[in-house]
C-alpha positions as CSV (number, residue, x, y, z in Angstrom):
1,X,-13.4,-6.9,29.8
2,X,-10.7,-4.1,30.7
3,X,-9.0,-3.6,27.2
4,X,-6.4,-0.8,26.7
5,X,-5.4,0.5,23.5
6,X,-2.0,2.1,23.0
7,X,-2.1,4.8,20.4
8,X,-5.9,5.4,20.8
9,X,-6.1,8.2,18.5
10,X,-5.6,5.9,15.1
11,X,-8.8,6.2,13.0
12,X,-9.4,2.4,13.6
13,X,-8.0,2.9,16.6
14,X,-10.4,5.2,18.2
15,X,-13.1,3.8,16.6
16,X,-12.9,-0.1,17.6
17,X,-12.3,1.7,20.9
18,X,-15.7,3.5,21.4
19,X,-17.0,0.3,19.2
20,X,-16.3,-2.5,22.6
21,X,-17.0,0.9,25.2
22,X,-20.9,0.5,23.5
23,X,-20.9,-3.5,23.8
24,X,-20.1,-2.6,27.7
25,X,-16.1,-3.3,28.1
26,X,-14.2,-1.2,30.4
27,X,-11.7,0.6,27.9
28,X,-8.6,3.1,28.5
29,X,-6.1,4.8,26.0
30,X,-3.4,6.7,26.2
31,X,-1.1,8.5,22.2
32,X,0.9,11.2,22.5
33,X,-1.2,13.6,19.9
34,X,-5.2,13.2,18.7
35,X,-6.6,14.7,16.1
36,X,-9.6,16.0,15.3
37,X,-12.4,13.8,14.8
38,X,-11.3,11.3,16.7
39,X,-10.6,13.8,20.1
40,X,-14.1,14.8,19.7
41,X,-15.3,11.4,19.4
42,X,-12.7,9.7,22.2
43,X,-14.4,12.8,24.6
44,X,-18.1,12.2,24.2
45,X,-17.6,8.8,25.1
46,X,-15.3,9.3,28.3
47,X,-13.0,8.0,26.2
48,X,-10.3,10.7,25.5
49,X,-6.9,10.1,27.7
50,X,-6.6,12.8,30.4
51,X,-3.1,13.8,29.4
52,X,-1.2,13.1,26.1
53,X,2.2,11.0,26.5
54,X,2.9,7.8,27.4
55,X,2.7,6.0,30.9
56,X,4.0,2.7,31.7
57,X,1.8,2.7,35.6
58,X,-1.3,2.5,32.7
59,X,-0.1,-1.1,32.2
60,X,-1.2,-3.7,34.7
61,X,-2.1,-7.4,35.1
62,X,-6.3,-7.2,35.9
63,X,-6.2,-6.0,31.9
64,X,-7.5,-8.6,29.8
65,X,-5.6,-7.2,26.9
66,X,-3.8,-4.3,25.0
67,X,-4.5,-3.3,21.3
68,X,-1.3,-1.8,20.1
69,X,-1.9,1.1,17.0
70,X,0.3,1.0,13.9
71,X,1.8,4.7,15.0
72,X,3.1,3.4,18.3
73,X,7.1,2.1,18.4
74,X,8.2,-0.6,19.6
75,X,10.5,0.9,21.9
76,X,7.0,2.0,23.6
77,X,7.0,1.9,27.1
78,X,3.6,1.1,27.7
79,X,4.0,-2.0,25.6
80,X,7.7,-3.0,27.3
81,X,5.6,-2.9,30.5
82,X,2.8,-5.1,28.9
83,X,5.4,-7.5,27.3
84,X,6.8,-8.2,30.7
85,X,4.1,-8.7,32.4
86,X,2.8,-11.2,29.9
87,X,-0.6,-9.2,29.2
88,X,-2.4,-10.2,25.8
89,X,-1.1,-8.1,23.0
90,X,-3.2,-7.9,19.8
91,X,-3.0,-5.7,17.0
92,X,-6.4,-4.5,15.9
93,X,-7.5,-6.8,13.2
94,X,-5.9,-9.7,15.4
95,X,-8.7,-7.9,17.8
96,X,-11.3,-7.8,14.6
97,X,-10.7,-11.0,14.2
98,X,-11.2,-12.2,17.6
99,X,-14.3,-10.4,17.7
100,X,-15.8,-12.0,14.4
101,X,-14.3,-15.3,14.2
102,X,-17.8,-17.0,15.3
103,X,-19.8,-14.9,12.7
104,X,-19.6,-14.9,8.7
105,X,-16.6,-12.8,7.5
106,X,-16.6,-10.5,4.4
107,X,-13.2,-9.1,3.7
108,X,-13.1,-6.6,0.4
109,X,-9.1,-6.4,-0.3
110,X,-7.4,-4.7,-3.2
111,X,-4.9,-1.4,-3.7
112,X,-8.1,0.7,-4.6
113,X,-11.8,0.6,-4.2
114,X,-11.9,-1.2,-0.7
115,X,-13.5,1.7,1.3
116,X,-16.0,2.4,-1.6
117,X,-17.3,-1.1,-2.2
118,X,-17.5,-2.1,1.3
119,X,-19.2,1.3,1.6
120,X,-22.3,-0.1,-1.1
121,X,-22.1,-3.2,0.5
122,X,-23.0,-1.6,4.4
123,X,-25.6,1.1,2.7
124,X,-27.0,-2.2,1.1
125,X,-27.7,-4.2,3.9
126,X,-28.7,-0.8,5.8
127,X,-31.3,-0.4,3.8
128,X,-32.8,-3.6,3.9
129,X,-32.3,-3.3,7.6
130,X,-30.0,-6.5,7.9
131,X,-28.3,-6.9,11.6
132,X,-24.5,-6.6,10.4
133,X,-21.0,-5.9,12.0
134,X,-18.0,-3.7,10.1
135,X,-15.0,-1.8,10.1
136,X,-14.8,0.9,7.5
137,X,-12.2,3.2,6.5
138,X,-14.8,6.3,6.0
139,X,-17.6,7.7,7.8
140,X,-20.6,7.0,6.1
141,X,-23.8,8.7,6.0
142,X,-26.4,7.2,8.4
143,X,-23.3,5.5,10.2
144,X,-22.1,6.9,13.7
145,X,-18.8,5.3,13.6
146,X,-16.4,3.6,11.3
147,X,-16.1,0.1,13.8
148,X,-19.5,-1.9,14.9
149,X,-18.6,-5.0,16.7
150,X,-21.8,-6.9,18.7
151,X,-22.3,-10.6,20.2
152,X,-25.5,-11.1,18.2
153,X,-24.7,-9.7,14.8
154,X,-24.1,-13.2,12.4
155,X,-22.3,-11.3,9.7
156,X,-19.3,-8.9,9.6
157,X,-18.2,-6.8,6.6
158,X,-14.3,-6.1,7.0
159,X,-12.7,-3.6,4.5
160,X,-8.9,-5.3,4.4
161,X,-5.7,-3.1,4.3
162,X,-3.1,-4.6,3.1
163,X,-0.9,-2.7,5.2
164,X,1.5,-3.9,8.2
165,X,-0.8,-5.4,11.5
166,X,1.5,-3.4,14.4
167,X,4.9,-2.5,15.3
168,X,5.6,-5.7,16.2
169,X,3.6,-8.1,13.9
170,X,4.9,-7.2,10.2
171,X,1.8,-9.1,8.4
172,X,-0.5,-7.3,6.4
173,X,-4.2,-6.8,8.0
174,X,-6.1,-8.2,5.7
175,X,-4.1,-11.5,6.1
176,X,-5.2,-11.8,9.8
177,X,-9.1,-11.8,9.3
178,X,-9.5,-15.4,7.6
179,X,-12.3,-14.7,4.8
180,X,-15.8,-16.7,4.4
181,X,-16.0,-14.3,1.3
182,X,-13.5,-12.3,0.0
183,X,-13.3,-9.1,-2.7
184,X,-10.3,-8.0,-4.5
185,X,-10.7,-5.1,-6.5
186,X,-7.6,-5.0,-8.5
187,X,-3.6,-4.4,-7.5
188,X,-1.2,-1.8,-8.0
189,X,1.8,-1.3,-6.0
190,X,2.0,1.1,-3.2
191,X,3.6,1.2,0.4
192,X,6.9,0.9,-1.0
193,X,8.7,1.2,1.9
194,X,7.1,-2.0,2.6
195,X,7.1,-3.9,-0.3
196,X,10.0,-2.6,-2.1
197,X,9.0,-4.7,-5.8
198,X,6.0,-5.0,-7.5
199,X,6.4,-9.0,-6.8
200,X,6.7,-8.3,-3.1
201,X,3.6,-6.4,-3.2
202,X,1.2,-8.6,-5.3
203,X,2.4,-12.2,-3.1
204,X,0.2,-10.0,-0.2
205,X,-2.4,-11.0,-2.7
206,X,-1.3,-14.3,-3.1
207,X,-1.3,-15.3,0.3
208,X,-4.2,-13.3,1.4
209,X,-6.9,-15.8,-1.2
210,X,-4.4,-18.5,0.6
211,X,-6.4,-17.1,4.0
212,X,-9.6,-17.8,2.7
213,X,-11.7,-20.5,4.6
214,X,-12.1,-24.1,3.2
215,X,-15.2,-23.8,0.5
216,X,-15.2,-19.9,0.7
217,X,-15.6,-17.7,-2.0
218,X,-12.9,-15.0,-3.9
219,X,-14.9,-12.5,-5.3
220,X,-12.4,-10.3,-8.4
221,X,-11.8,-7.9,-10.9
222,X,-11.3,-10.0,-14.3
223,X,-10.5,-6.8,-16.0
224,X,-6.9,-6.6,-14.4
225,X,-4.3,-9.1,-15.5
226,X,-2.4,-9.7,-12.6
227,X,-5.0,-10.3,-10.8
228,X,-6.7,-12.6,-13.2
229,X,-3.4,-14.8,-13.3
230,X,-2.5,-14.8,-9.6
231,X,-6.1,-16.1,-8.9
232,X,-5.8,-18.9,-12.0
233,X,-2.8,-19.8,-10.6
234,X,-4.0,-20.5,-6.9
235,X,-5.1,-24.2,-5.4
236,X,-6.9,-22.4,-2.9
237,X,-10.2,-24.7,-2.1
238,X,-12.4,-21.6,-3.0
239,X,-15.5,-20.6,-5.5
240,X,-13.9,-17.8,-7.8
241,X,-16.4,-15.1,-9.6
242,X,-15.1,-12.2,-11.5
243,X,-17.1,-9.2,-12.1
244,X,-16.7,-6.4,-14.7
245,X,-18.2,-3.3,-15.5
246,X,-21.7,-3.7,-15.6
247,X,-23.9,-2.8,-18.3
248,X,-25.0,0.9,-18.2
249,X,-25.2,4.5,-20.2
250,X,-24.5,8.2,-19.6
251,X,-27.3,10.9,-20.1
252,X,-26.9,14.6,-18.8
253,X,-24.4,14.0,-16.6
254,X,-26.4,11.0,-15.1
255,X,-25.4,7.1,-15.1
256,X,-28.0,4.6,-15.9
257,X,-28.0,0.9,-14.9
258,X,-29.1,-1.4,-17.4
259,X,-31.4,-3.1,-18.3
260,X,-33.7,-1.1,-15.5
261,X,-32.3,2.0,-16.3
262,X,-31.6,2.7,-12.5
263,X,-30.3,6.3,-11.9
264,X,-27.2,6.5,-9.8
265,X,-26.1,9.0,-7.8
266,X,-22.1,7.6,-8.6
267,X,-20.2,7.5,-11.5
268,X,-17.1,6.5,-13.3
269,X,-16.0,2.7,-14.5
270,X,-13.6,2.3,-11.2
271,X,-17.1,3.5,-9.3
272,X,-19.3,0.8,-11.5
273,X,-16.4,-1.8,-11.1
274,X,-16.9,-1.6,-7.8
275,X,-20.6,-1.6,-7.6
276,X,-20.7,-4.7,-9.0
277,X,-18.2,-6.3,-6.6
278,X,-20.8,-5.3,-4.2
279,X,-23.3,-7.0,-6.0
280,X,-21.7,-10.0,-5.8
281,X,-20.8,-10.1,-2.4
282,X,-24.8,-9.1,-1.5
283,X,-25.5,-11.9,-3.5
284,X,-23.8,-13.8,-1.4
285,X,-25.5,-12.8,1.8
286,X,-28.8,-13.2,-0.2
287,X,-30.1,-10.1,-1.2
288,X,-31.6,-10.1,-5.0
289,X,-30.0,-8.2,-8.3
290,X,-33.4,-6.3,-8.4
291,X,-32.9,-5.9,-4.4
292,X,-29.9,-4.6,-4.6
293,X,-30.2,-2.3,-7.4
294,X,-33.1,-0.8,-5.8
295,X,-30.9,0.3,-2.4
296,X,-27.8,1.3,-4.2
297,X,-29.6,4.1,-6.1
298,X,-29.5,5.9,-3.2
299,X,-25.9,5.4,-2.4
300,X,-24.2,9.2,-2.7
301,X,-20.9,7.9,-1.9
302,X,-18.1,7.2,0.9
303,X,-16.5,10.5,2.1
304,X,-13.8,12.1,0.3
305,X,-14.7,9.9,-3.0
306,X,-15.6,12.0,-5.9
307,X,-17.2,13.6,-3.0
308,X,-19.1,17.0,-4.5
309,X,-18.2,19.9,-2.9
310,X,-20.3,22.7,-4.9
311,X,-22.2,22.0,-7.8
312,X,-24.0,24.2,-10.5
313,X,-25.1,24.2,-14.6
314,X,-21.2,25.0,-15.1
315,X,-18.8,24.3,-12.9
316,X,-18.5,20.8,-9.9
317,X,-15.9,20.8,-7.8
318,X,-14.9,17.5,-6.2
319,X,-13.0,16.3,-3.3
320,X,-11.1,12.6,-4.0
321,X,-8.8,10.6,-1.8
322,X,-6.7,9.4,-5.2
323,X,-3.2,9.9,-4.8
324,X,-1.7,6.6,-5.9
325,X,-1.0,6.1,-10.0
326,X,-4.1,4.0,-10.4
327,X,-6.9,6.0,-8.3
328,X,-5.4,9.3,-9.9
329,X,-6.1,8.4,-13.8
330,X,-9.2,6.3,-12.2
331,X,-11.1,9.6,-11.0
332,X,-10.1,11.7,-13.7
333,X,-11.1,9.3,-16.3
334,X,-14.4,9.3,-14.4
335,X,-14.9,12.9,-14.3
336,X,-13.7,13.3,-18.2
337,X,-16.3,10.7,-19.4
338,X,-19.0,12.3,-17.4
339,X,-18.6,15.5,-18.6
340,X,-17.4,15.5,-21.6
341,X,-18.5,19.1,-22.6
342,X,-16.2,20.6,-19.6
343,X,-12.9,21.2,-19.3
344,X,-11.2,19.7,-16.1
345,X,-8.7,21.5,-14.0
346,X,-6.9,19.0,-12.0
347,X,-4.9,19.1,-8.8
348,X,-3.3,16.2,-6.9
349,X,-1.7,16.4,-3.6
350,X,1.7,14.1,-2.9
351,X,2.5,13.6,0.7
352,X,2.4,9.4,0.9
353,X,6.1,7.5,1.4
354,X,5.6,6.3,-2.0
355,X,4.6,9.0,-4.1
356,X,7.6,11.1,-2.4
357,X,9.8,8.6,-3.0
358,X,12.2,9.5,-6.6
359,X,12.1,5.8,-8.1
360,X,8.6,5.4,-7.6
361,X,7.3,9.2,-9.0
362,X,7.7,7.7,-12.4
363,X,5.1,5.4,-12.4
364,X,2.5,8.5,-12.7
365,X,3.6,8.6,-16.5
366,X,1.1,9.8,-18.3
367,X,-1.7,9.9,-15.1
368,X,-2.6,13.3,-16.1
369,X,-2.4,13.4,-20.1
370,X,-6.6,13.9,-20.1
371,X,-6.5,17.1,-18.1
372,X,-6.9,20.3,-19.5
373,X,-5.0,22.5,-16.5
374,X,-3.1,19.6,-14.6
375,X,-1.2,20.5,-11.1
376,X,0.5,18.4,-8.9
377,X,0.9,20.0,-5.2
378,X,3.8,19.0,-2.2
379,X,4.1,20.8,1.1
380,X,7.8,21.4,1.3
381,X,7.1,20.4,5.0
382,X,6.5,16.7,3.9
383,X,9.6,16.0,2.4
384,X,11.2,18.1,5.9
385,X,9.0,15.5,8.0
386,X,10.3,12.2,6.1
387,X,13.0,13.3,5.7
388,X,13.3,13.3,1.5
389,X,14.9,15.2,-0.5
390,X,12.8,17.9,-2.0
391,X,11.6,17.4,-5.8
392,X,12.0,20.0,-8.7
393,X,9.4,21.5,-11.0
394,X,11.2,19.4,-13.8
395,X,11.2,16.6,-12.0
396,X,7.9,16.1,-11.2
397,X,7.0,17.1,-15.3
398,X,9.3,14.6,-16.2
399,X,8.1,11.8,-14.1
400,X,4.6,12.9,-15.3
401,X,5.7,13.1,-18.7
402,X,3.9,16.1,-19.2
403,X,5.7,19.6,-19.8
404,X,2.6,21.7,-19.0
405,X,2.1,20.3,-15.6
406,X,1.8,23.4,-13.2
407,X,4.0,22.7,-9.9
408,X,3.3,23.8,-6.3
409,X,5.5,23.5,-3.4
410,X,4.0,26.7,-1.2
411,X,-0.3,26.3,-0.4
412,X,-0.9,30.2,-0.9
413,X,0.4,30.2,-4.0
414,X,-1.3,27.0,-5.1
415,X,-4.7,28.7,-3.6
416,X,-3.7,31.8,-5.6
417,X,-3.4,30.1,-8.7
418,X,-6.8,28.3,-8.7
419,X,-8.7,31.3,-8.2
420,X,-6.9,33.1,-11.0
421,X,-8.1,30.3,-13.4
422,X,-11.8,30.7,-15.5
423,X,-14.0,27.9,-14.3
424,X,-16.6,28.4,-16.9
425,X,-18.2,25.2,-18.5
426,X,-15.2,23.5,-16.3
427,X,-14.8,21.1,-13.3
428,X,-12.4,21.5,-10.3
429,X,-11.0,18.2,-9.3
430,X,-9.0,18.2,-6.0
431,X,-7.1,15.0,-4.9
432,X,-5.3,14.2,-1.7
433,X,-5.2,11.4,1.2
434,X,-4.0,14.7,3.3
435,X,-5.6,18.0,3.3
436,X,-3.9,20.3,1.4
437,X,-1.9,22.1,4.2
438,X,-5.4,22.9,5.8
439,X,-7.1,24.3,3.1
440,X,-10.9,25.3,3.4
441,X,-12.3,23.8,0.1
442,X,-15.2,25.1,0.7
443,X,-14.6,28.2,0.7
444,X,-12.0,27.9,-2.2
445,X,-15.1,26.5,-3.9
446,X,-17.2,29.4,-3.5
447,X,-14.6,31.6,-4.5
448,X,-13.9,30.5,-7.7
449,X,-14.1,32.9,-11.4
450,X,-17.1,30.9,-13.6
């Protein structure tokens, strides 16, 4: 198979690329920037386009398809050229799906939790050393890549964006991969400069448990109402089981499964939510409660969740990829009712479409009420590079509702204020889905007054 993927950089992207490169198909790539990891990764493979830009001579009719990346346009000339000369066009979970539709499909969907509970669910079946395809949307520990796609695997565990396929096919991924069991984890709006209303955004739900096979299972969090009406309200020929939070206690800093008292290296209710969506969907591919528990006790996390940077008897700092309304008061309830003896300094990076966007800043009302030293950080260049208009200080503390809220436009200054602060008997808690303007938390870790 000679496969060529425009915009080969993506983070799916790259990695379904060097994915079908290890089952033995012939693949090429071309983007006009790559990033690190993914240059890295696209090089040690043989896999990394010779020169950056675009080329329409790439394009010809021996290839057996083209996989066209979200960040491509459709004024893209390698795709004209593939258009007219009638070469197959997929986005990649059309590809994803083409690649699984003969094997058992897991698809965990909601606005927050995917990437952690389909995380569980791969570190599960790891363990137990089950044969298993997936696309994840971290790296994982004791996984090379974030895309495993094989003839012989008979099961494949999908976390599902709900996000637009490709330039040219406007339907959410998620809706594409046609579900033998299916998660969702809960919904809150976000990308709303795709789904504009909150009833846009929740019929993606809707007609995502529509997508689900014949007889196939819906897997969802009872403790969200929305949720819990949309799914009473569907005819979908499905098994429905809703999940809560499981059973468990808090001692020293350390969460307890009940009744076997099982340690966990996690925390938080979103974090136990989602553990027990994982349970169920195990469940489902027959692995035991008492199985299960047994392998998720090792489970430290996916990357950039609640991920622990430095850690001693008085001060963790942690690195989370919350930046929507419902994952920030998530991960700060979770680290509040962990610790309950520290303070918490909190700072969330806003760089998304939505969270830039004036009409949609309000819904962070009151997101931040439980911190002790909130701060809410926005590179000036992000409004320049969407093109926005800038906010105020007073803006943002109104939207917050919350007069104390510390603002930062300028990542020095931020940096500067953090190390100023006392982090005695108190956590650090850094949120972002970007990376601060390139700041070295590490470092800032190290550096920090206790």
């Amino acid at each position: 198979m000679r496969i060529h993927f425009i915009a080969i950089g993506g983070s799916a992207m790259h990695n379904l690329a060097i994915a079908l490169h290890k089952k033995g198909y012939q693949i090429s790539g071309s983007d006009d920037v790559i990033f690190e990891p993914a240059k890295s990764r696209l090089n040690k493979y043989g896999l990394l386009p010779a020169e950056m830009g675009w080329d329409e001579n790439r394009i010809s009719k021996d290839l057996d398809a083209v996989i066209l990346g979200m960040h491509a346009r459709i004024d893209n000339p390698e795709l004209l050229k593939a258009q007219e000369l009638g070469v197959k066009i997929y986005s990649y979970p059309e590809y994803i799906y083409e690649q699984s539709k003969n094997k058992l499909r897991v698809v965990i969907g909601g606005s927050h939790g995917k990437t952690t509970i389909t995380s569980m669910i791969l570190h599960v079946l790891n363990y137990y050393k089950r044969d298993f395809d997936y696309l994840v949307g971290a790296q994982l520990a004791g996984f090379e890549t974030m895309v495993k796609v094989t003839e012989e695997a008979p099961v494949m565990i999908i976390e599902g964006d709900e996000y637009l396929s490709s330039p040219i096919d406007r339907r959410p991924k998620f809706h594409l991969y046609k579900a033998n069991v299916a998660v969702i984890s809960g919904i809150a709006w976000d990308h709303i400069n795709v789904f504009p209303t909150y009833a846009d955004y929740t019929l993606q739900f809707d007609k995502f448990i529509d997508t689900i096979e014949t007889k196939g299972t819906l897997i969802y969090c009872k403790a969200d109402a929305d949720l819990n009406e949309i799914v009473s309200n569907s005819k979908a020929d499905i098994t429905k089981i809703g999940y809560a939070i499981p059973e468990h206690e808090i001692r020293n800093g350390i969460t307890y499964l009940l009744p076997e008292e099982t340690a966990l290296k996690i925390f938080g209710d979103h974090n136990l939510m989602n553990l027990n969506a994982a349970k169920l969907v195990c469940k489902q591919l027959n692995i035991s409660e008492l199985d299960f528990d047994t392998a998720i006790a090792s489970f430290t996390g996916a990357a950039k969740r609640l991920e622990v940077i430095s850690a001693d008897d008085s001060t963790n700092v942690y690195k989370d990829f919350a930046h929507s309304p419902s994952k920030l008061k998530a991960t700060i309830d979770a680290v509040k009712a962990q610790f309950k003896n520290r303070k918490l300094v909190a700072c969330i990076e806003l760089h998304t479409f939505s969270s830039l966007n004036k009409d949609f800043l309000k819904e962070y009302t009151g997101a931040m009420d439980k911190v002790d030293e909130a701060i809410v950080f926005i590179d000036i260049k992000s409004f320049e590079q969407k093109r926005m208009e800038p906010f105020s200080e007073d803006d943002v503390q109104q939207a917050f509702a919350n007069s104390k809220l510390k603002f930062f436009n300028d990542a020095a200054k931020l940096k500067s204020y953090l190390l100023s602060l006392n982090y005695k008997d108190t956590n650090l808690l850094m949120m972002s889905s970007g990376n601060y303007a390139g700041f070295d938390l590490p470092e800032l870790a190290a550096s920090l007054d206790k």
